[in-house]
Every structure is written in structure tokens, then in C-alpha cells.
C-alpha positions as CSV (number, residue, x, y, z in Angstrom):
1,X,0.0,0.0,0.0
2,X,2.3,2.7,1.1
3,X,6.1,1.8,1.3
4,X,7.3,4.4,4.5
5,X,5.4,3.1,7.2
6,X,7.2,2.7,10.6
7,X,7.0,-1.0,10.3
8,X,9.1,-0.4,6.7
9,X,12.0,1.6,8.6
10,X,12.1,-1.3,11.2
11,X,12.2,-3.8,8.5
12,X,14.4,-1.7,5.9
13,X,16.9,-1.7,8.8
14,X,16.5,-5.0,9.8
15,X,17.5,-6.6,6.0
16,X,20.3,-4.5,6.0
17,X,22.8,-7.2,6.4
18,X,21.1,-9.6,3.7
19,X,22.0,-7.3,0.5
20,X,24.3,-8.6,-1.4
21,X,23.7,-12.0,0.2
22,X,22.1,-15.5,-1.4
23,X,18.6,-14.1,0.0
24,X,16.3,-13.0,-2.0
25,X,13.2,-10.5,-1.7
26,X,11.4,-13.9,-2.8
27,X,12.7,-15.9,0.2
28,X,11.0,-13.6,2.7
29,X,7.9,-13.4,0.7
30,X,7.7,-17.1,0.8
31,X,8.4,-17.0,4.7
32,X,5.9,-14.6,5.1
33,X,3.2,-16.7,3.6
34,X,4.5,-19.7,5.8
35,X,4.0,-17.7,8.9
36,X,0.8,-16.5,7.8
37,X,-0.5,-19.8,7.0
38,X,1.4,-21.1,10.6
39,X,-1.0,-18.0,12.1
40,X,-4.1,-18.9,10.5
41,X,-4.1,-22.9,11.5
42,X,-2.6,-21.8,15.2
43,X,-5.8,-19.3,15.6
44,X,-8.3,-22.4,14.3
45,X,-7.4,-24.6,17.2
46,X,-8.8,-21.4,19.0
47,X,-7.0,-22.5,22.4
48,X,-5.0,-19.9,24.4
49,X,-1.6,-21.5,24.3
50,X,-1.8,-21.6,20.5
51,X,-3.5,-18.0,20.3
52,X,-0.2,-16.4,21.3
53,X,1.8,-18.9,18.9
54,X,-0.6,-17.7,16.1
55,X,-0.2,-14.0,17.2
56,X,3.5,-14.1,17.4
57,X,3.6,-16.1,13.6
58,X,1.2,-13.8,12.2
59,X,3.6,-10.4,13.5
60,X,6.4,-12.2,12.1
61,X,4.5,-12.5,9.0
62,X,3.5,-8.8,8.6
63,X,7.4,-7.7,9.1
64,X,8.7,-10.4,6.3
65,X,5.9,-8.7,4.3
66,X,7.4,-5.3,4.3
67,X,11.2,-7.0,4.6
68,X,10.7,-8.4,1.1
69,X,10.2,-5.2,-1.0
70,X,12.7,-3.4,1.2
71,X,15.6,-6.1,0.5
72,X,14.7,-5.4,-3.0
73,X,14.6,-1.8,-3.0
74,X,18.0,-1.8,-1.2
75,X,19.3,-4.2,-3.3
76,X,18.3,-2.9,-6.7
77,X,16.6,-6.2,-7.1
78,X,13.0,-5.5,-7.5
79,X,10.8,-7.2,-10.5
80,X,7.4,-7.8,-11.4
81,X,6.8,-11.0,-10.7
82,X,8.5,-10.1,-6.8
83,X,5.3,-7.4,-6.7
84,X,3.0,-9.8,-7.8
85,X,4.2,-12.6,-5.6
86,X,3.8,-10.3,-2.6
87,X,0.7,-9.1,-3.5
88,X,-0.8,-12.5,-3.7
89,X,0.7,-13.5,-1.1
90,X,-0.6,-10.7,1.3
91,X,-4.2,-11.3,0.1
92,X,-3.4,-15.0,0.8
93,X,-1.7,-14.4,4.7
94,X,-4.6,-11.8,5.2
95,X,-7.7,-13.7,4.3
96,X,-7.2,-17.2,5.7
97,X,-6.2,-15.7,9.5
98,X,-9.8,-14.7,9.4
99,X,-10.9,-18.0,8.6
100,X,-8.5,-19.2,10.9
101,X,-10.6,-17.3,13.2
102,X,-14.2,-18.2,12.5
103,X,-12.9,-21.6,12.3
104,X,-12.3,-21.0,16.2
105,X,-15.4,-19.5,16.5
106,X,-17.4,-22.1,14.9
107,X,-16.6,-24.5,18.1
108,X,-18.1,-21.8,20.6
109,X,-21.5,-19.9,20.5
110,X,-21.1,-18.7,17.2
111,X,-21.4,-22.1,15.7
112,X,-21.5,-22.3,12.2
113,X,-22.2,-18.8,11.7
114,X,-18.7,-18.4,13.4
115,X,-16.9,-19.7,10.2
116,X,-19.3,-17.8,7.6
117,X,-18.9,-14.7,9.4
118,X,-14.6,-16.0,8.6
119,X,-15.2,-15.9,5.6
120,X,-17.0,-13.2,4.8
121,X,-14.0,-11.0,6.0
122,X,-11.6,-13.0,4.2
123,X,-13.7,-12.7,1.0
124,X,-13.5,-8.9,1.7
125,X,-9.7,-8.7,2.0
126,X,-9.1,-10.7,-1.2
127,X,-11.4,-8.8,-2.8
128,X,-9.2,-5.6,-2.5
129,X,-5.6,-7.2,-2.9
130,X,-7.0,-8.4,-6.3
131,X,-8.0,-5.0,-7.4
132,X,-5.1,-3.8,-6.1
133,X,-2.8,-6.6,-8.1
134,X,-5.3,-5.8,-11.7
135,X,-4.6,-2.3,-11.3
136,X,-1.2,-2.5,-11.2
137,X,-0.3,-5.2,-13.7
138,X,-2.8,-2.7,-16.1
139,X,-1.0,0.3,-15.1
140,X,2.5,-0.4,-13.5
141,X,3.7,-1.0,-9.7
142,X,2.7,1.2,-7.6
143,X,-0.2,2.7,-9.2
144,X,-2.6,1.8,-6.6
145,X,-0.5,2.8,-3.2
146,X,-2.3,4.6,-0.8
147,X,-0.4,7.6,1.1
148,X,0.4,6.7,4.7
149,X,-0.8,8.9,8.0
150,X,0.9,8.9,10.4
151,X,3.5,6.4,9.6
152,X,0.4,3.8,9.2
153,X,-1.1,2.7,6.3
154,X,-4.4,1.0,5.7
155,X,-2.8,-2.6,5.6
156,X,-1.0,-2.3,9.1
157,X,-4.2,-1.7,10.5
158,X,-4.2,-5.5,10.0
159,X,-1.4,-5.5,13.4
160,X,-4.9,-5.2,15.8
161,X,-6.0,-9.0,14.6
162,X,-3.3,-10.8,16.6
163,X,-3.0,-8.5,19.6
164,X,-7.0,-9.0,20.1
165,X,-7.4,-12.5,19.9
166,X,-4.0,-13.3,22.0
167,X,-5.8,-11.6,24.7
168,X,-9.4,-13.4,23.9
169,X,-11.7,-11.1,22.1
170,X,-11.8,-12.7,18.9
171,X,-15.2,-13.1,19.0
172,X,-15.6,-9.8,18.9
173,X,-13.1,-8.6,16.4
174,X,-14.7,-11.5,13.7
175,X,-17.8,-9.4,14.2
176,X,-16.6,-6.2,13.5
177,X,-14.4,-7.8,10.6
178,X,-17.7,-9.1,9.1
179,X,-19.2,-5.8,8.9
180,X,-15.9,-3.2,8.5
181,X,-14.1,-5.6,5.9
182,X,-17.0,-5.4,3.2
183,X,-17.4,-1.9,3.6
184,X,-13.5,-1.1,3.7
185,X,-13.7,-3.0,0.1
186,X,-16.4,-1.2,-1.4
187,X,-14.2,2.3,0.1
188,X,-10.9,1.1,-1.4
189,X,-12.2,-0.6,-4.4
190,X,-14.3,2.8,-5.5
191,X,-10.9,4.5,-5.2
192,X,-9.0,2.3,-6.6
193,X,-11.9,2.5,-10.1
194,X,-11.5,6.3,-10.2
195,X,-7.9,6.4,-10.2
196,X,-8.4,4.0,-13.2
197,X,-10.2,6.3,-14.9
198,X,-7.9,8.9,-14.1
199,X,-5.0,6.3,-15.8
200,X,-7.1,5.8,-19.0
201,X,-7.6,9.3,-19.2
202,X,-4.0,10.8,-19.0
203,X,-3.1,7.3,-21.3
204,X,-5.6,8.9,-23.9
């Protein structure tokens, strides 16, 4: 989304020492998704022990997810398919941790509206990382980043899901997920179509 958010600077200085060495940006992108994926299954068994696991996998995930582009940045090693890859990857890592979630759900009160309620948020999140990944193979990387406030960008608002159900309120935040996520997609997607018109008009 944006690429100087706080959680870039930490990572930028963190990959530091792995320019110019046999890792690639592609590497972390891949260990990203294994830690997201590590998150997601962690959160289904929807114990505490294995909340904090998936909490601390899912925060390693998010920093690999910004290490990636910045060891390629650094490294004058960036390519398309590396953007691509990291876009899938992201709506990938940030879709199945709320399934993950309603999964967990699905054993309590919720019951099987615990997992539809999952998956309506994770439908949500894919929905805008695939907008985000057509616009910019139509009109080039980095076409459809969003300006950062703060140091915070729309995407590290996704830092609140593992703090929230580590401490056990996930309940609750696969609620509000179910309602913000859609609407968040309809926001971001709109914007994301008029900036597309915008690039077909200054193409023409």
C-alpha cells in the first residue's frame, strides 16, 4: 500500500545485512506466507496457548511482508513477478487468518455462523488485494498505493488481529471484521476505479 510506514523503517533496517547475500526478496515473501499460513491454522485450534503462537507467527508474517520489497529496494533487485508474488501473497496471509478465526469460533457460541462470518471477512480482504494486483499489472507498480498517516497505512491496521485475539476477544473482532471488511472493500475498491479512470484518461 504505502512503502514508508514505521513497520518499513524497522524492516528496511533490519535486511540490512542480507544485500548482497544468497537471499532473496522472494525468500521472505515465501516465509511470510509460511508464517501467515502457521498463524491462521494456530488461531483455528482457538486455544490460548496456540492464540499467542498464532499471534506471534502472524507479527512475524507482517514484518517479512514489508522485509521483502525493502531487500529489494536496497538491493536494486525488485521485478514484477517479486510485486505480484507479494501481493498474492498478502491477500493469501490476510484472508485465511480470518478463517482461521471463525474456524475457532465455529466450536463456541457462534457455531457455524462463526466460520461464515470468517469468511465473509476473508472474501473482503481478497477482494481488495485483487484490485489492487489488476490495477497495477494494467497500469504499472505502484499505481494503486495509498499515502500513509501517520507512519500507518491502511494494511498495518491489520497488526490489531493478533494482539485482540492473543488476549481473547476474537469473537468480537470476527464481528466487527464481518461488517468493517465489506465496507473497507467497497471504500478502497471505489478508489482504486476512479484512479483507473484517471489512468485511462491521462493514457488517452
Amino acid at each position: 500500500m504505502s512503502y514508508n510506514t514505521w513497520i518499513h523503517k524497522v524492516s528496511r533496517q533490519m535486511v540490512k545485512p542480507l544485500v548482497d547475500t544468497p537471499v532473496t526478496p522472494n525468500h521472505l515473501t515465501t516465509g511470510r506466507l509460511l508464517f501467515g499460513l502457521a498463524a491462521a491454522g494456530a488461531f483455528a485450534l482457538g486455544e490460548t496457548f496456540w492464540n499467542w503462537i498464532g499471534a506471534l507467527c502472524f507479527l512475524l508474517s507482517m514484518i517479512l511482508d514489508r522485509a521483502d520489497g525493502e531487500l529489494a529496494r536496497l538491493g536494486g533487485t525488485t521485478s514484477r513477478f517479486g510485486a505480484y508474488y507479494d501481493l498474492a501473497t498478502d491477500a493469501i496471509c490476510n484472508s485465511v487468518i480470518f478463517i482461521g478465526i471463525g474456524f475457532a469460533a465455529m466450536q463456541g457460541a457462534f457455531g457455524t455462523w462463526g466460520l461464515l462470518l470468517g469468511i465473509i471477512a476473508g472474501i473482503s480482504v481478497s477482494i481488495i488485494f485483487l484490485v489492487i494486483m489488476q490495477t497495477e499489472i494494467q497500469f504499472g507498480h505502484g499505481t494503486a498505493t495509498f499515502d500513509h498517516t501517520a507512519g500507518f497505512d491502511p494494511d498495518d491496521a491489520m497488526i490489531i488481529v493478533p494482539i485482540v485475539v492473543a488476549v481473547g476477544f476474537g469473537d468480537y473482532l470476527l464481528i466487527a471484521a464481518a461488517v468493517c471488511s465489506p465496507i473497507a472493500a467497497i471504500i478502497i475498491c471505489r478508489d482504486l476505479y476512479q484512479r483507473r479512470k484517471q489512468l485511462l484518461a491521462d493514457k488517452s
